[in-house]
N, C-alpha and C positions, 0 to 999 in steps of 0.2 A: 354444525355452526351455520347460524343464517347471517347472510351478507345483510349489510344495512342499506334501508332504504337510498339515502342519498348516492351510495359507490356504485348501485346497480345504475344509478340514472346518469352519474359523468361515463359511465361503460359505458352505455349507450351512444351517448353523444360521442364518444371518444372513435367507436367502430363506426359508429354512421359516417360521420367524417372521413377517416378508412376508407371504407368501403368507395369513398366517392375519390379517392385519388388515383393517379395511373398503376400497372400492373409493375413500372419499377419498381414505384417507389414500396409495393407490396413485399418486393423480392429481397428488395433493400433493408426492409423491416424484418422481414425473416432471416435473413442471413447474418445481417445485422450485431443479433444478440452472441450469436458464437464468434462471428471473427471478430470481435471487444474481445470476446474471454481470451483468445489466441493471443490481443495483444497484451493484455497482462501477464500471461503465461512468459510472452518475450522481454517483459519488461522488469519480471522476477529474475532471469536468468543475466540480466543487462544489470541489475540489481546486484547481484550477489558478485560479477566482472569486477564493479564499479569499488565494490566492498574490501578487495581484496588486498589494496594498498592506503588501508582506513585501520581502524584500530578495532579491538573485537566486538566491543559492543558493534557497531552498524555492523561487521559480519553476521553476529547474531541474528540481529534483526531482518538482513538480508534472507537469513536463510528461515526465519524462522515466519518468515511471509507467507510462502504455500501452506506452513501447517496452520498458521492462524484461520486462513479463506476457510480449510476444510473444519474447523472446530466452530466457525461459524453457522455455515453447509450443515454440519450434525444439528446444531441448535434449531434450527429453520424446519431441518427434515422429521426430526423428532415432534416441534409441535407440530407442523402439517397433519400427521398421525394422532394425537391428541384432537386437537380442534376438527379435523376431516370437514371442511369446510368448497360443497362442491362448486366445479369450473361454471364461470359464468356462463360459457357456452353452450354448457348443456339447464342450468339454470334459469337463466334471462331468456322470454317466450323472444321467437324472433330477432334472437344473437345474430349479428355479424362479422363471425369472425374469419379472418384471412388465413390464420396457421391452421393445421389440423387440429379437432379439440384432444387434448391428451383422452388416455383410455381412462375409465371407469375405475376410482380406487384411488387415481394419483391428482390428490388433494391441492385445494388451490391457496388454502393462506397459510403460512404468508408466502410470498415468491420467493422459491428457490433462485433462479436466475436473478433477480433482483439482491439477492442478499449474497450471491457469490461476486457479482459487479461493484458493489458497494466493501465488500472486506477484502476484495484486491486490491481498490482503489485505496481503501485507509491503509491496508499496510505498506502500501507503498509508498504512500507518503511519510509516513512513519519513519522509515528508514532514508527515505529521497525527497525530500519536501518541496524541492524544484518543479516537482512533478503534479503538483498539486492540480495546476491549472490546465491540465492536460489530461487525467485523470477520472476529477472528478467529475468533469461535463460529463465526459463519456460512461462514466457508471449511470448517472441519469437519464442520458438517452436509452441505454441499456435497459436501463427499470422502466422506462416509459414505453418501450417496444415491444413490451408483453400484455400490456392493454389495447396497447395500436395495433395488434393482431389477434385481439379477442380473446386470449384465451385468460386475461385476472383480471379480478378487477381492481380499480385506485389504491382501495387501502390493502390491496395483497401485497404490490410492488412499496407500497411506502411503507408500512411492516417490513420487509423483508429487509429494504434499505438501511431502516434503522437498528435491526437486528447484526447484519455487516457492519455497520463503521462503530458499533458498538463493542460486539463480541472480537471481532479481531484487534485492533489495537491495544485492547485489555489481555487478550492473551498474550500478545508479541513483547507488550512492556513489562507485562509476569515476568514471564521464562526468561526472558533474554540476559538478565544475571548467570543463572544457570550455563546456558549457552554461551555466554561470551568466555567465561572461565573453561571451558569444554575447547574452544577454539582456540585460546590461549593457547591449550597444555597441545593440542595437533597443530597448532604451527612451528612446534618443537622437531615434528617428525619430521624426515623425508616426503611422502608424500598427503600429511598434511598440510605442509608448507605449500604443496602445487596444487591444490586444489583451495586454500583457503590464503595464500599468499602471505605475506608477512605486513607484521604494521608499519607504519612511516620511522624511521630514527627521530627521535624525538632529540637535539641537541643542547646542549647549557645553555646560559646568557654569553659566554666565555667560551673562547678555545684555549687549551695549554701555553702555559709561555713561554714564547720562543726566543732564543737564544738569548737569555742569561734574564729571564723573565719582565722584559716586556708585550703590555698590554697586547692583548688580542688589537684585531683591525676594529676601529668601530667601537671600541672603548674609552669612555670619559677618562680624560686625563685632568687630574687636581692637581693642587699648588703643591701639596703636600709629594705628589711622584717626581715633582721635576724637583723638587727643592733634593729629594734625598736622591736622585740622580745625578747634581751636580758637584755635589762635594763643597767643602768649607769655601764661603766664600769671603776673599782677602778683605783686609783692611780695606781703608782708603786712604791713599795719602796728600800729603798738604791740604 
């Protein structure tokens, strides 16, 4: 697969730029892209914590967020092998690139890294949508950091991206029927119950009535309970 004219020329501009900033902010951009992946990884497990006094569906979901990333991952890595579309770095005459260029063989579109930032980030919102705002920037910085160090070019990471917030939340909203009844029947057990916690008591409108059936606290009272609570009312006289 040949890159398109235009993605070879924002690469350019993208490493040139690069290449002209200090050696932090180089160290920042490489390291960058794995401690994102770490905090998702912590944020699935903060995830599934959060899940555990919720009902099974968000268990589901919770749990079903690492497998989504990786069924994304398979999607991404399988066309890379189809398309074998090579590293701008070794590509583009007079690359500037900051990371090492990957070896020979391991195909540049679309971005792996791009597309496992991006379907952590959807499944996690999926199941924790608080999280959104927090998230998703960082999925994009994530996908932008692998141009900012030469080794993809634009439409690798923007492929990849949309390959992520695609393929995983399709997966996770699939299964999660499946799953949530799977979780149901292990919070029955012993040590289903400690690992996947029980759901919230879901209560009536109503508590039992107490002592010789009046209303719960907090319940409408009508003309019609005081009237048959009172008993026959007398005459009038004169």
């Amino acid at each position: 697969m040949q890159a398109p004219g235009f993605s070879a020329d924002w690469y350019r501009a993208v490493t040139e730029f690069a290449h002209g900033t200090p050696a932090w902010v180089h160290s920042v951009a490489e390291i960058g892209t794995d401690a994102g992946l770490l905090l998702f990884a912590a944020l699935f497990v903060a995830g599934w914590w959060r899940a555990r006094v919720r009902d099974s569906r968000e268990m589901g979901l919770a749990l079903l967020a690492p497998v989504a990333v990786v069924a994304a991952y398979l999607v991404s890595e399988v066309s890379k092998s189809f398309l074998q579309e090579e590293r701008p770095c070794r590509a583009v005459a007079g690359a500037l690139n900051i990371a090492e260029c990957p070896s020979v063989g391991d195909w540049s579109f679309p971005s792996n890294h791009a597309t496992i930032a991006a379907a952590s980030a959807a499944a996690i919102v999926v199941t924790w949508r608080a999280m959104a705002p927090l998230v998703l920037p960082l999925a994009v910085v994530m996908a932008f950091s692998r141009v900012f160090v030469g080794v993809h070019y634009p439409h690798d990471v923007a492929a990849g991206f949309v390959v992520g917030v695609v393929v995983a939340p399709l997966v996770a909203l699939v299964a999660v029927r499946l799953v949530a009844v799977l979780v149901t029947s292990l919070r029955g057990v012993g040590a289903g119950a400690v690992l996947l916690g029980r759901p919230p008591v879901v209560e009536g409108p109503t508590s039992p009535a107490v002592g010789g059936g009046m209303p719960a606290a907090g319940a409408a009272v009508t003309s019609p309970d005081v009237m048959a609570g009172s008993g026959p009312v007398p005459p009038r006289r004169g």
